[in-house]
C-alpha positions in Angstrom: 63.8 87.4 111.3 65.8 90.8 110.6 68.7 91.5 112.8 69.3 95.4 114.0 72.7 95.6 115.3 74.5 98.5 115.9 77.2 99.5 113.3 79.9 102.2 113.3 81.0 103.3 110.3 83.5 106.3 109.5 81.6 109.2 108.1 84.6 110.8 106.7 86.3 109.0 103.9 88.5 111.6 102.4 91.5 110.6 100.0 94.3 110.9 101.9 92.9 112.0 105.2 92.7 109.8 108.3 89.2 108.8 109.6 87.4 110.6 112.1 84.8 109.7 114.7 82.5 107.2 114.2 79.0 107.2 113.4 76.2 104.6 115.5 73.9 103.6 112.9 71.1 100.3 112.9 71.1 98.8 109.5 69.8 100.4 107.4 70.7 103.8 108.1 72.6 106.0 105.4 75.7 108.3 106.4 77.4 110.6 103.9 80.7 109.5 102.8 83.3 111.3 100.0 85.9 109.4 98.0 88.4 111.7 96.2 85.8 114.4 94.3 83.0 112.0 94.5 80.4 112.5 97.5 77.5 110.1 98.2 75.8 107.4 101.0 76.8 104.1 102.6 75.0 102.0 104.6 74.2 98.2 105.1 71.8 95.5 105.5 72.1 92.4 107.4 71.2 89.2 105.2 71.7 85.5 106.0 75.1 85.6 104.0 76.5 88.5 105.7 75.9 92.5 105.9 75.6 93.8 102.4 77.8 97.4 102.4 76.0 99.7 99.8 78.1 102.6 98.5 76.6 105.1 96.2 78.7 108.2 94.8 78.4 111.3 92.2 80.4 113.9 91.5 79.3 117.5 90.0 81.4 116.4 87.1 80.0 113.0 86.4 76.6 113.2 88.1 75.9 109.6 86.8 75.7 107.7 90.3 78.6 104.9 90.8 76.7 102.1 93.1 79.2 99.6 94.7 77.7 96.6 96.8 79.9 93.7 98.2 78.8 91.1 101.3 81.2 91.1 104.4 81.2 88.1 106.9 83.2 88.6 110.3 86.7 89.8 109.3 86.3 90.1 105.7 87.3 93.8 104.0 87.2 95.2 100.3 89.2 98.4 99.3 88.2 100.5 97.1 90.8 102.7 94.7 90.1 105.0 92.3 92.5 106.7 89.5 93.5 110.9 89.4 95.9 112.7 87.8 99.4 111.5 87.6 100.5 114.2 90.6 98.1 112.3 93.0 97.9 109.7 95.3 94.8 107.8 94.2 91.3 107.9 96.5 91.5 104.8 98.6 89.1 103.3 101.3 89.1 100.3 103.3 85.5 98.9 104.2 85.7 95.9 106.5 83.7 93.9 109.2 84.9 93.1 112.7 82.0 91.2 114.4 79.1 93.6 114.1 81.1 96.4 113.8 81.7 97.9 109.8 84.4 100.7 109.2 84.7 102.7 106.1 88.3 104.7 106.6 90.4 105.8 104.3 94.2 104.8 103.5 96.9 107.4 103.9 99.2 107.4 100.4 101.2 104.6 100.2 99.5 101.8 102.3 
């Protein structure tokens, strides 16, 4: 039996920028998301060991997609961090799971 439960997830997810409104989405539905220079999609799926988070990015630069999955029970997260230049604070986002409720927002420098 598939589950569709309602989601929110943050459709901004700019390095060093605080998120913004939340998105309703129904697994699977895609929203855009940036990290640092990269832009892409995220979405989910609900399985029986949890909701599977799918994050797929490209930059004009490196146009060779970066895929990133990871499986999130209830009040699980994973952050994600990426490397710059030495004059700035690295790309970071924080997905996690609250109940049926996922969150992709970004970390202000220094957290």
């Amino acid at each position: 039996m598939r589950l569709l439960l309602h989601t929110t997830l943050t459709a901004a997810v700019l390095a060093g920028a605080p998120a913004t409104l939340a998105d309703e989405l129904r697994a699977p539905d895609a929203i855009s998301v940036r990290f640092g220079s990269f832009s892409g999609t995220a979405y989910y799926n609900v399985e029986p060991s949890g909701y599977r988070v799918v994050v797929t990015l490209a930059s004009e630069e490196n146009p060779r997609p970066i895929r990133i999955e990871t499986v999130l029970a209830p009040s699980q997260e994973v952050v994600l961090s990426g490397g710059v230049d030495g004059n700035s604070a690295p790309p970071t986002v924080i997905i996690s799971r609250h109940g049926n409720v996922v969150t992709l927002e970004s970390a202000a420098p220094g957290q």
